[in-house]
N, C-alpha and C positions, 0 to 999 in steps of 0.2 A: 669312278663316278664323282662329280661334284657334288656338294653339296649344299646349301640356300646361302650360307653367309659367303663361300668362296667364291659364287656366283653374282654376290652382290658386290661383294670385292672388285671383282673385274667388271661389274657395269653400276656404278653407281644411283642412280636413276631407279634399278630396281627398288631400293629402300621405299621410293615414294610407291613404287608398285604395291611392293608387298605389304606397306601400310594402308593402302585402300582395301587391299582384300582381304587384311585381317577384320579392319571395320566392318568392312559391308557383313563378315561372317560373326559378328557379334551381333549386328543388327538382327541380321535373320535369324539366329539362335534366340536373341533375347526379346524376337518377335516389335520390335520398336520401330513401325510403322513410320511415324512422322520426324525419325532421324534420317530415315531413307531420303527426304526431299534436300537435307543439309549434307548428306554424303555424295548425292548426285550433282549436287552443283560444287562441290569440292573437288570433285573431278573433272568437273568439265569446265574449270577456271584454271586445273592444272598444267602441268607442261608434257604430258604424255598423251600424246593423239592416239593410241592403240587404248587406251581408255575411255576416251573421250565418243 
């Protein structure tokens, strides 16, 4: 089984993935409402349309 960093190794692009969803999961952990509207247009100026 792989695992997150040998997975990011082999596709690069991940990194940006899995930093949007560490954010978005500190947002919602740390309940911070009005970074939600800076994390969602973070994503969707991004370069990965399975995000967007």
């Amino acid at each position: 089984m792989l695992g997150l960093k040998a997975v990011q190794a082999a596709r690069p692009e991940l990194d940006t993935a899995v930093e949007h969803v560490r954010t978005f999961t500190i947002l919602m952990h740390e309940r911070r409402d009005q970074g939600i509207f800076d994390w969602i247009e973070q994503v969707h100026d991004g370069d990965l349309p399975s995000l967007q």
